[in-house]
N, C-alpha and C positions, 0 to 999 in steps of 0.2 A: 101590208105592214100591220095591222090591226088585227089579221088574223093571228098572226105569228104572236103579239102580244097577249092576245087571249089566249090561244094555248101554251102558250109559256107560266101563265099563271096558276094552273093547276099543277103543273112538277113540280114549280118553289113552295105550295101550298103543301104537298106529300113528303118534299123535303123537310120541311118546318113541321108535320106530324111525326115522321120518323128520329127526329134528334131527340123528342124529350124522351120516348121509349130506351133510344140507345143510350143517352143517359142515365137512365133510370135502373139497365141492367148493370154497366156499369161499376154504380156506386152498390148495388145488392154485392156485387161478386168481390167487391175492394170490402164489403162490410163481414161476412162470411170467410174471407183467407181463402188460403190456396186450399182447404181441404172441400170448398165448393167444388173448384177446377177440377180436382179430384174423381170426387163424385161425379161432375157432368163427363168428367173423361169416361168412365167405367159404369156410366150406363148399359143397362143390358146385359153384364157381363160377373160373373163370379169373382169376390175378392180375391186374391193371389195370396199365394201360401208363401211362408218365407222358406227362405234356404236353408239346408244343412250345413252349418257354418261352426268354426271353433270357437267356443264362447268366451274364451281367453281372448280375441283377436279383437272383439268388442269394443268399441268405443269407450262406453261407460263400463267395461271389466276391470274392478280393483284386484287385486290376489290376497287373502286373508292374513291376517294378522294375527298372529293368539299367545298368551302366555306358554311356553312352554317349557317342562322340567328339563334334565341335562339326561341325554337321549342314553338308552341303557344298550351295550355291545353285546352281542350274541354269544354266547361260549359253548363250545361242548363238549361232555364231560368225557372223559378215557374210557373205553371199553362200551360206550354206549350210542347207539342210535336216534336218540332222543335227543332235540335242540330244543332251550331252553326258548321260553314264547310259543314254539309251535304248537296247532290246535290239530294235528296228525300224520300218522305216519308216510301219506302219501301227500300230491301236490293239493293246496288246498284252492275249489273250483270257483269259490266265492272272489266277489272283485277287493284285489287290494292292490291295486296299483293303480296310476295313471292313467286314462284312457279306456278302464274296465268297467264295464255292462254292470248295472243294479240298480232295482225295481222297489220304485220306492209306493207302497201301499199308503192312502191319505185316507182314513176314515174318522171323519168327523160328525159325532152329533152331540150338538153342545146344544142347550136351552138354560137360560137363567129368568127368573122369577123375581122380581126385591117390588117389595108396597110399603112407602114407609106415610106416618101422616103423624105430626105434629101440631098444637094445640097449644097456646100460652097464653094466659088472661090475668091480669093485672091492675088492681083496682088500690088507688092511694088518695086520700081527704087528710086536712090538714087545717085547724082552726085556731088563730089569737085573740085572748080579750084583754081589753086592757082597765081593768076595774079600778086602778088608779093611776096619776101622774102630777105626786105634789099640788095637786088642786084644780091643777091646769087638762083632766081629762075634757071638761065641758065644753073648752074652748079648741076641741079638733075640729071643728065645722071650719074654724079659721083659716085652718092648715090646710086640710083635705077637702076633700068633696064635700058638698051638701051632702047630708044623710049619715055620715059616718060618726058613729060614737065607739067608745070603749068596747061596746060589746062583740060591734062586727066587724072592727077594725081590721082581720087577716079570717079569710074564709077559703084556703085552696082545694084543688079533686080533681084529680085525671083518672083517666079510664085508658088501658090500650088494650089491644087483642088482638092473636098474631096466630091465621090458621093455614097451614100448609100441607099439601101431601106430593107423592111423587110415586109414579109406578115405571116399570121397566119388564118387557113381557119380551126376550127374544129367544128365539129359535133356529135352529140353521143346523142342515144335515148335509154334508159331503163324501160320497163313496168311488172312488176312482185310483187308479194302479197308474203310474209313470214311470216310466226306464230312464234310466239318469247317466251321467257319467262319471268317474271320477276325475276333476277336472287340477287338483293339487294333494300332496302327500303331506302332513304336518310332521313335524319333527317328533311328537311322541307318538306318532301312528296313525294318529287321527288324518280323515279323509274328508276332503269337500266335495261333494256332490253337486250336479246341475243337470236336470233334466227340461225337457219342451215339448210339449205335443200338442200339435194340430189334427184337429178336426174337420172338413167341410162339408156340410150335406146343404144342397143347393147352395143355396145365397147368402150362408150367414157359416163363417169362421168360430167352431171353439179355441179356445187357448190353453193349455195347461199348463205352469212352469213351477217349480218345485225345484229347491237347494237349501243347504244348510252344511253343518257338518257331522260326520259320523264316527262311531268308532267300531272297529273292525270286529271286536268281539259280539256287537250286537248284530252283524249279518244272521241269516238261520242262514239255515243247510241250502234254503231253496234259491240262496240273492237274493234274498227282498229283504228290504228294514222297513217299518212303520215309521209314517210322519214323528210322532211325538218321543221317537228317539234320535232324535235331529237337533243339535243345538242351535240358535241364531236360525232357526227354518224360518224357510221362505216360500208361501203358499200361494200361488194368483188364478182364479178360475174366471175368465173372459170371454168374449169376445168381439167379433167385430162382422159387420157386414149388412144387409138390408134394415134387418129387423133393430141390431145395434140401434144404427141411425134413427130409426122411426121415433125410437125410447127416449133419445137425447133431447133435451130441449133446443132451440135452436141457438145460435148465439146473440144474437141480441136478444133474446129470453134470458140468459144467463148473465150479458151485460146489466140489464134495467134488475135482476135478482140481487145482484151486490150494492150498486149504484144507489137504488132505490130507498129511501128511509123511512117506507111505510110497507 
């Protein structure tokens, strides 16, 4: 019986080490959210690309909204082959419908420069004497402090100075082509666009997603429109996958960043 007790005591002793550990993971994995779970799921393994999916069917897809004029009907004239609006005599290759292929070029290189510095100094003195009061100047020592006669009765001087500057040095170059689709037709012509493209080389997901709206006369010849004739564009360059993560602070880094008042 004695034996049985002493070895009995070392399993409840391993037991009692292993609770606080399993507690300890835990409350890590409850502090982290499902995107730890995540992560420990997909060890080892390449992030997953998303599907070719209709972007319309989207959860969060609104369909646009936009002022527009009172839409103009087509006519054509007697004895002629030429319809009014048309951009040529045969079928035109460029996308203008629903559902139609267009490559949308994004070339960005912006840098802005501004040093601004301000200066303000400000200096004010201010003095009263009081050389007489019906007789009664002698008798200020009564009223006021010791020390105080007619002469230095009001003595004021302030000084402030106020020196400020401010710089802003950015730069940012982006060179990349996305095919898009046209995903709504506007009632004066105009087109919505929406494109997505995925990248993967090993472990780490690019993103690209690109939309806004167009209008059909700016296509060229080749389907392609440049970003910055896109109205309301919409530019996102990302990603997601090892490296992502490594960048990310963690979240209780980012909790104790907002929390924190120092």
């Amino acid at each position: 019986m004695i034996a049985r007790q002493h070895s009995a005591r070392p399993h409840s002793a391993s037991r009692s080490s292993v609770r606080p550990f399993v507690a300890t993971l835990a409350v890590a994995a409850a502090l982290s959210g499902c995107g730890a779970v995540d992560r420990l799921a997909n060890i080892g393994q390449a992030p997953e690309m998303s599907r070719i999916e209709d972007p319309t069917r989207n959860a969060g897809y609104q369909p646009v909204t936009m002022p527009m004029p009172a839409p103009v009907v087509a006519t054509r004239q007697a004895n002629s082959l030429w319809q009014e609006g048309s951009r040529a005599f045969f079928k035109d290759q460029r996308a203008s419908d629903i559902g139609d292929i267009i490559t949308v070029v994004v070339s960005i290189n912006d840098s802005a420069a501004v040093d601004n510095a301000t200066t303000r100094s400000r200096a004010n003195s201010d003095a009263a004497q009081l050389g007489g009061l019906f007789g009664f100047e002698n008798n200020l020592a009564d009223v006021f402090p010791e020390g105080v006669t007619g002469d230095n009765l009001l003595d004021l001087g302030s000084t402030t100075s106020n020196v400020g500057s401010g710089t802003v040095d950015r730069g940012e170059e982006i060179n990349l082509r996305v095919a898009g689709v046209i995903t709504q037709k506007l009632p004066n012509g105009n087109m919505v666009v929406y494109g997505r493209q995925e990248v993967r080389v090993n472990f780490e997901v690019r993103e690209v997603v690109v939309g806004g709206v167009i209008r059909a006369a700016d296509i060229t010849s080749s389907n392609t429109i440049s970003y910055d004739q896109m109205a309301e564009a919409r530019i996102s360059y990302g990603g997601r996958g090892q490296i992502t993560d490594v960048q990310q602070p963690r979240l209780g880094s980012q909790v104790l960043d907002v929390i924190m008042p120092f």
